[in-house]
N, C-alpha and C positions, 0 to 999 in steps of 0.2 A: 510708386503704388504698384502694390501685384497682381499680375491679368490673370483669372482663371481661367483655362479653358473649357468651353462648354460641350465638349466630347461626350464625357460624359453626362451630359444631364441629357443630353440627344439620344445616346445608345438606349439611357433608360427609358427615355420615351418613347422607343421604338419598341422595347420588350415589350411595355405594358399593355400596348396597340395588338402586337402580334398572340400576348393574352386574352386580351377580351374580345378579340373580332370573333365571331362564331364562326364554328366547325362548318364547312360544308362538303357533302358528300358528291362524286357524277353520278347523271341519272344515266339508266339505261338509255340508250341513241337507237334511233331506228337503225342507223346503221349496224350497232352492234347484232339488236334483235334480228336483222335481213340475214346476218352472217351464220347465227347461230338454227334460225328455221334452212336456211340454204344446208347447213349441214345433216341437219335430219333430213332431208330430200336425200341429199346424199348416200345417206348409208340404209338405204330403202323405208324409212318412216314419212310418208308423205301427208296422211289423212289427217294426224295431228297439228302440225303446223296449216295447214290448209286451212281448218277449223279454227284456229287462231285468229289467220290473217282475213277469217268471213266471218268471225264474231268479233262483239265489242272487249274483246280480249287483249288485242292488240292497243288500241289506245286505253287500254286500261292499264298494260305494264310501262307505256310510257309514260303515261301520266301521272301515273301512282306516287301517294308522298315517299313510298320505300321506295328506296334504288338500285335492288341487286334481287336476282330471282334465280328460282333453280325448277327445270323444268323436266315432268317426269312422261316421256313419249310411251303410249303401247302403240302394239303392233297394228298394219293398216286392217287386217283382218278384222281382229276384235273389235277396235272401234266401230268400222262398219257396221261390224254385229250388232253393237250398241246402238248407234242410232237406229236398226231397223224396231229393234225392240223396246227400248223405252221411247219415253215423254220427251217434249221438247227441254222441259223444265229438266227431266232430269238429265238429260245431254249436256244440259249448257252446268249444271251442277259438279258434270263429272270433271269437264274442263279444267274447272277453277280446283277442283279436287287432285289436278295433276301436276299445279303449279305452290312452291312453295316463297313466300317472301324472304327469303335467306338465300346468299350465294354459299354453295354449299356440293363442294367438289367432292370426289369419294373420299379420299385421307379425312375430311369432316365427320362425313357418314359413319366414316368405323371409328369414329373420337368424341364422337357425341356425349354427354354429361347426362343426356335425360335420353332412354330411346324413343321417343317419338318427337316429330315435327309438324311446324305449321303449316297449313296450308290458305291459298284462297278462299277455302270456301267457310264461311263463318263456325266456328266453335266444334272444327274438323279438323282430324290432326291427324297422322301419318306415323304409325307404328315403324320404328327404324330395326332389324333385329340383321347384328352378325352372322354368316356364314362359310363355308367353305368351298369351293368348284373344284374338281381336278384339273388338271392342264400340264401336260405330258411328260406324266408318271410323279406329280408333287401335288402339292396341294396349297392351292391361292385363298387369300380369304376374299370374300365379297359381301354383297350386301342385298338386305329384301326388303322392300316398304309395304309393309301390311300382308306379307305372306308373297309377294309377286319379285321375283327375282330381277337385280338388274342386272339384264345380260351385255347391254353394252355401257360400261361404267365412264364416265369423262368423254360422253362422245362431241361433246366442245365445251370448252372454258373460256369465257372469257373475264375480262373486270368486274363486271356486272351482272355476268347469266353465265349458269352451267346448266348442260344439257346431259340426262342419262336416260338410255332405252331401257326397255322395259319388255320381259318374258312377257306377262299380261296385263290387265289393265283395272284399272283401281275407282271402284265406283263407291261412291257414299252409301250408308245405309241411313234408310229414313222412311219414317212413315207419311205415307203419301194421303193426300183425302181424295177420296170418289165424287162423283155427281153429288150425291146425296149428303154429303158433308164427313162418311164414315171415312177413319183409318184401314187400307185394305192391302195395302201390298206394298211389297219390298221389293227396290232397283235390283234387276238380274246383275248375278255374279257370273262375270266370265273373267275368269283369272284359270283356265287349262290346267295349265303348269305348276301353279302352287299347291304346295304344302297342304295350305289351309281349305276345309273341303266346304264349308261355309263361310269363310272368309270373313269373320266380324269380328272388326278392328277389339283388340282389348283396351284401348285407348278410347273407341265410342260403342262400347257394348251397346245390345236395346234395353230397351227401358223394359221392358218384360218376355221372356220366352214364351213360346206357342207350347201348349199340352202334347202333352208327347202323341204321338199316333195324327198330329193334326199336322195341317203346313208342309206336307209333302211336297217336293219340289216337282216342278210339274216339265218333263222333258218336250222340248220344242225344237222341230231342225227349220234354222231358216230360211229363207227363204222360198221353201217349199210349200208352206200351209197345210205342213200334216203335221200331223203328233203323233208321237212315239206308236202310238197303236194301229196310227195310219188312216186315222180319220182326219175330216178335212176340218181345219181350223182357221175360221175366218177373220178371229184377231191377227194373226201371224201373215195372213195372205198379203201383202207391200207386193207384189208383180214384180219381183225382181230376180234376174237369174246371175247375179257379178259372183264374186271370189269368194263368199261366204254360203255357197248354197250346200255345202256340205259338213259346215260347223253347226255342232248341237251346245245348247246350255241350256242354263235353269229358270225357269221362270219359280221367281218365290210368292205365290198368291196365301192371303190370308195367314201371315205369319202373327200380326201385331193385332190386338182388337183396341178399342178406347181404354 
């Protein structure tokens, strides 16, 4: 009588196994995340990661069903600036507006299919457009997300999170409601540096422009509590004398009506 060997009916049982077991991805590890905010400390980006690790930001990228993230730092200034000037609401909006669920190194950035990208913040997306920088006597390509240049491109990689600094800083546009329940005002744009002198993503235009002659941007230095004419402005007054007391932006009032 002839013995077959059962070799193979074993190998096939093992393929079919290693077919249907499901796919599973690493999540981001604290450790990862410690390594990659440790390097923005690093290369002078503090405020961001700061804000991170004192909002529910941080267990939210480890928690998250998605596993890999790509994180977009501004400067400690601007930020600062932001918080003095908007909402709580919109601080913590801008956050998630700097974090995208995609690990997405630069070689990505400049190979993109679509230019724009996801981000945290819901049904916000992140205009990606190519550019060029000089750099001694040639010229490099680089990249802008929504008009703000990244000045420091790959400033960490890892399996799971990539990190890129940022010229300046990238806030949502949205119509905000007042006490009274109206639509009245637009998140200040402080993005210096950019291009774009309004900065509205062509990826989330508004839903309607302001009449021409209206919606002037209304200039504010702050932490001073004056306005441009030098009258005192008791919105802007926060008693604060730190590293922003001689940055001016825009406050955008009355852009949007219902």
């Amino acid at each position: 009588m002839e013995i077959f060997s059962s070799e193979p009916t074993t190998l096939l049982l093992l393929l079919l196994l290693l077919l249907t077991a499901p796919c599973t991805t690493a999540d981001l590890t604290s450790q990862e995340l410690d390594a990659a905010l440790f390097a923005l400390r690093s290369n002078g980006y503090t405020l961001f990661p700061n804000a991170i690790t004192t909002s529910d930001l941080q267990p939210r990228l480890l928690s998250s069903q998605n596993s890999s993230f790509t994180l977009f730092s501004p400067p400690d200034s601007l930020l600062f600036s932001l918080d003095l000037l908007s909402s709580a609401r919109l601080y913590t909006f801008s956050l998630l507006f700097h974090v995208s669920p995609h690990l997405l190194f630069t070689s990505d950035l400049l190979s993109l299919r679509r230019p724009y990208i996801e981000t945290l913040l819901p049904n916000r997306h992140l205009f990606v457009e190519k550019t060029q920088v000089p750099h001694n006597g040639s010229v490099l390509p680089s990249v802008a997300v929504d008009g703000v240049r990244v000045s420091v491109p790959d400033l960490f990689l890892g399996s799971n999170i990539a990190v890129h600094g940022l010229d300046g800083i990238l806030v949502p546009r949205y119509r905000a409601r007042d006490n009274d329940g109206a639509f009245s005002e637009l998140g200040p744009v402080m993005a210096p540096k950019s291009r774009c002198q309004t900065c509205i993503s062509p990826v989330n235009p508004p839903e309607s422009l302001p009449p021409m002659g209206s919606g002037v941007p209304e200039m504010v230095t702050v932490g001073t509590g004056l306005k441009k004419d030098g009258r005192s402005d008791p919105d802007n007054d926060r008693g604060t004398n730190k590293g922003s007391r001689h940055s001016t932006f825009f406050q955008f009032k009355n852009l949007f009506t219902r």
